[in-house]
C-alpha positions in Angstrom: -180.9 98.7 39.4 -179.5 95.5 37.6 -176.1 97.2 36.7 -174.1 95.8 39.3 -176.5 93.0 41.2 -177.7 89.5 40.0 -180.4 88.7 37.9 -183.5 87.1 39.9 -183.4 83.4 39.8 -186.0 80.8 39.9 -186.5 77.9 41.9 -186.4 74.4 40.7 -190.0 74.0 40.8 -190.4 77.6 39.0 -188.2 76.7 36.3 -190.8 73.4 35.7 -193.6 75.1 35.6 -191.9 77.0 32.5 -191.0 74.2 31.2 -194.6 73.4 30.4 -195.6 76.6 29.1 -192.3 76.8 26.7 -193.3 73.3 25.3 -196.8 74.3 24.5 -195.2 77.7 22.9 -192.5 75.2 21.4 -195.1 72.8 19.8 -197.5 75.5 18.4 -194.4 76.9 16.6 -194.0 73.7 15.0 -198.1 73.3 14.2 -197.5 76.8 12.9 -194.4 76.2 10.7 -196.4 72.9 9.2 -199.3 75.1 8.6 -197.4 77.8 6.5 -198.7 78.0 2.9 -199.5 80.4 0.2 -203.0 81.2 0.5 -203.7 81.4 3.9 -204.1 84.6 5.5 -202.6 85.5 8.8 -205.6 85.5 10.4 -205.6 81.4 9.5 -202.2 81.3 11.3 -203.5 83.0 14.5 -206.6 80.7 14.8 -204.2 77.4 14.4 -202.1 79.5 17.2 -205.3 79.8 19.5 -206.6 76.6 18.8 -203.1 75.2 19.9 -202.3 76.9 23.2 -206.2 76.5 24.5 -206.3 72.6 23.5 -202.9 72.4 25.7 -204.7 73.7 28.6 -202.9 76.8 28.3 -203.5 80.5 27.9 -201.9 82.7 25.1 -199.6 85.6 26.8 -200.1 88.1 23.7 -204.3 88.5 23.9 -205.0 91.4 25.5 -201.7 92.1 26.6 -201.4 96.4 26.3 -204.4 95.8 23.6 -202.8 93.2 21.2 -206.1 91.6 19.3 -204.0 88.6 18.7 -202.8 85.4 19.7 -199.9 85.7 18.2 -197.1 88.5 16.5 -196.9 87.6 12.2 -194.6 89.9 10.7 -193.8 89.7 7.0 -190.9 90.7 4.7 -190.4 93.9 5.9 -192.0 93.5 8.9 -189.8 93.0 12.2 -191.6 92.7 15.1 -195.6 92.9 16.6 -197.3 91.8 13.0 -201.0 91.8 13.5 -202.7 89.1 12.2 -206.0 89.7 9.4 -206.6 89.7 6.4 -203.1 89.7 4.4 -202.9 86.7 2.7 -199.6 84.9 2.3 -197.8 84.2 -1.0 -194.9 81.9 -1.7 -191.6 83.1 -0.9 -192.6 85.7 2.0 -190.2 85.7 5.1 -192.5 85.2 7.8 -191.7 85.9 11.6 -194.2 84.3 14.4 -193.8 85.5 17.9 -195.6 83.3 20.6 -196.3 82.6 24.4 -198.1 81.0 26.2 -199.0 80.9 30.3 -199.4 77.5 32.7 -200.3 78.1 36.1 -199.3 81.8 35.7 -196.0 81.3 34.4 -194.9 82.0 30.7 -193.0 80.4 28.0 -191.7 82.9 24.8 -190.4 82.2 20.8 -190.5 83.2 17.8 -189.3 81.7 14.5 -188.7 82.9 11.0 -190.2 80.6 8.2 -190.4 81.0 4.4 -193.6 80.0 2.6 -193.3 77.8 -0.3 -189.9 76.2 1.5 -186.4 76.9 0.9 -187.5 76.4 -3.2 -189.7 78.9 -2.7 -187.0 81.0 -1.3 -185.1 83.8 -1.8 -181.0 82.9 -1.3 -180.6 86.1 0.7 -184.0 85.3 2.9 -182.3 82.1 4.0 -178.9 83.6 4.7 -180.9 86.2 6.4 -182.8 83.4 8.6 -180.2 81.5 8.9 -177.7 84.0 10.6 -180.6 85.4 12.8 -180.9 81.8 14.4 -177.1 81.3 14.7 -176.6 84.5 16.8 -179.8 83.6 19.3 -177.5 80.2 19.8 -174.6 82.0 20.0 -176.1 84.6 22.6 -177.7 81.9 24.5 -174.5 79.9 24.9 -173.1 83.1 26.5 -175.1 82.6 29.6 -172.8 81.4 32.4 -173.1 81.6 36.3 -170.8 84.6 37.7 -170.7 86.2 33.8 -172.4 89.7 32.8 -175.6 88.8 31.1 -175.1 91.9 28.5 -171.8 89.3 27.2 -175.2 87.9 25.2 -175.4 91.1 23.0 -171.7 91.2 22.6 -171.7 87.4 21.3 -175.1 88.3 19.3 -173.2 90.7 17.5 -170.3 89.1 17.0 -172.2 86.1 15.1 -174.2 88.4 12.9 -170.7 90.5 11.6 -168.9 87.3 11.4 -172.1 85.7 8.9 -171.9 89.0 7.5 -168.5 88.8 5.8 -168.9 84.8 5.6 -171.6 85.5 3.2 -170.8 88.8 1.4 -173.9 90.3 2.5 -175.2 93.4 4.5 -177.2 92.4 7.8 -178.0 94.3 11.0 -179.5 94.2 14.1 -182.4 96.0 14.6 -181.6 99.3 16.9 -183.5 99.6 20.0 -185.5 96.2 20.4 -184.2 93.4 23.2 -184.6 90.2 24.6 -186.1 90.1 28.9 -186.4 88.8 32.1 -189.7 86.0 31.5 -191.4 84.1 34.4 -194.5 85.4 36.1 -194.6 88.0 33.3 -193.9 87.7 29.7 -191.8 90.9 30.0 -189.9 91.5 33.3 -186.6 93.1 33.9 -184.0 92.9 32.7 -183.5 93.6 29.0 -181.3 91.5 27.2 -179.4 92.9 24.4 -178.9 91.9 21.0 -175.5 94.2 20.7 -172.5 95.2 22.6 -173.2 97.7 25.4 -171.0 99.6 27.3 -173.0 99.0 30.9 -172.0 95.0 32.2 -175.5 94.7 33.1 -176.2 92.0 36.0 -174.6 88.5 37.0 -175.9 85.5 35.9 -177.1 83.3 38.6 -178.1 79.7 38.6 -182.1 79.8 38.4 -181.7 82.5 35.5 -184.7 82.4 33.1 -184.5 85.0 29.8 -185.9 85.1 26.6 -182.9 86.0 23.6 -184.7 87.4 20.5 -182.2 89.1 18.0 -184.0 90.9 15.2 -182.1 91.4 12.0 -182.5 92.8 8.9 -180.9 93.0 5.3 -180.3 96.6 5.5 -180.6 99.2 8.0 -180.8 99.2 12.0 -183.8 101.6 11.6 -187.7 100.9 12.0 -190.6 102.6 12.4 -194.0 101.7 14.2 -196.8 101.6 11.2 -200.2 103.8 12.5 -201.4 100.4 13.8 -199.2 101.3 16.9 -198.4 97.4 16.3 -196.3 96.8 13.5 -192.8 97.5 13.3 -191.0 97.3 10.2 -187.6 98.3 8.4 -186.9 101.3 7.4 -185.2 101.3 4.3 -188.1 98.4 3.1 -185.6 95.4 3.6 -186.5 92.3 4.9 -186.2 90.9 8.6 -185.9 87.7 10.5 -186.5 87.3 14.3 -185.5 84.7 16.6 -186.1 83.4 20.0 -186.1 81.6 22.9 -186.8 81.1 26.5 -183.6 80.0 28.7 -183.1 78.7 32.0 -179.6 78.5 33.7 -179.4 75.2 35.7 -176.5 74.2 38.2 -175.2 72.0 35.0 -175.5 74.3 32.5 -178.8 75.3 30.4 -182.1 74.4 29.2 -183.9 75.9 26.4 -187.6 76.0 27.7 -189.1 76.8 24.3 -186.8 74.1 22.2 -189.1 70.7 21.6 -185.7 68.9 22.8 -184.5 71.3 25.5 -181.4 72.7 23.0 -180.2 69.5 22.7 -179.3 69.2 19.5 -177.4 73.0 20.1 -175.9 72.8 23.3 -174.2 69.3 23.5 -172.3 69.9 26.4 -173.7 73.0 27.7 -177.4 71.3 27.6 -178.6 70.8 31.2 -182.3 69.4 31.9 -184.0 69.4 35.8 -185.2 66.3 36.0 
């Protein structure tokens, strides 16, 4: 039903309301990436997580949602996407992915980010490339949102930045077959998808009031995953390691705003970064 019309758009008000909720999911990312350390289980993690959102005044989207038992997705090494936290405990130099969201006033904010413990010393050289190209083409992707464009010219520019870090860095990376980005406001998960590749369908026009989260998922070897019999966890498989990446966007009249990014994408949009006031 989105192939040819325009993706639903948010009022002005809406879009603030978002706001708040992406800045709570935005600041217990970066309680979470502080909190990172061998030692710790991912159970830890999820209590800072819960602990976070509820002293904001917020709600966490992921409890309960379908049946997750979580506040919030941890997915190691291998692991993609949907990582339940317990009991593992976390050793330097695991790639760690943390999906989060939280709700204000019935409205959600979404991200994820891919840490290493230990640091970058801790690190293995193709974890950070692997990272570090997984961020790049959520940028990339969300810089392809513009009023009057097809929104599945995200996917295309998605894929185009991970074969272009690819052959930059010698190494072997791919998205993650069958997994998008969404439609976010009054529902974590709404129509439509967003994908992370080039499709052959245009999908819908962006429209000014636009609100999606971009989540490219990418590995260091195959596109193919399996579910493990948690009917949670998703990981690689060929048993290569993944990163996953994401944000919530709203298109403005100037241009965007990163609901999830502590500075509003700022720092990655220059001219392209456009805050309501």
């Amino acid at each position: 039903m989105f192939g040819r019309g325009r993706v639903p758009a948010k009022t002005t008000d809406q879009v603030l309301l978002m706001r708040r909720a992406g800045l709570v999911v935005g600041e217990t990312l970066a309680e979470l990436a502080d909190a990172v350390r061998a030692g710790l289980t991912t159970a830890d993690l999820d209590a800072v997580a819960e602990k976070a959102i509820r002293g904001r005044g917020a709600t966490p989207s992921f409890l309960g949602y379908h049946g997750f038992p979580a506040t919030i997705c941890v997915s190691v090494n291998e692991e993609i996407v949907h990582g339940i936290p317990g009991a593992r405990v976390l050793q330097d130099g695991d790639l760690v992915s943390i999906d989060c969201g939280a709700i204000v006033e019935g409205w959600h904010g979404d991200a994820a980010m891919t840490v290493v413990v230990g640091g970058d010393e801790a690190a293995r050289p193709e974890d950070l490339d692997l990272s570090a190209a997984t961020e790049a083409s959520m940028w990339d992707g969300i810089r392809a949102l513009v009023p009057g464009e097809r929104l599945f010219d995200v996917g295309a520019a998605v894929e185009d930045s991970i074969a272009e870090s690819a052959r930059r860095l010698g190494r072997p990376l791919s998205i993650v077959d069958g997994y998008t980005g969404h439609g976010i406001g009054t529902e974590m998960h709404q129509d439509p998808n967003v994908h992370n590749e080039r499709v052959r369908e245009k999908g819908p026009i962006v429209t000014v009031g636009t609100t999606v989260a971009i989540e490219p998922m990418v590995t260091l070897g195959t596109y193919e995953s399996h579910e493990l019999d948690d009917e949670w966890t998703v990981v690689t498989e060929d048993g290569s390691r993944a990163s996953h990446w994401e944000n919530t966007v709203a298109v403005t009249e100037g241009g965007l705003w990163v609901l999830t990014a502590l500075d509003g994408g700022r720092a990655q949009l220059g001219d392209r970064y456009a805050p309501l006031d």
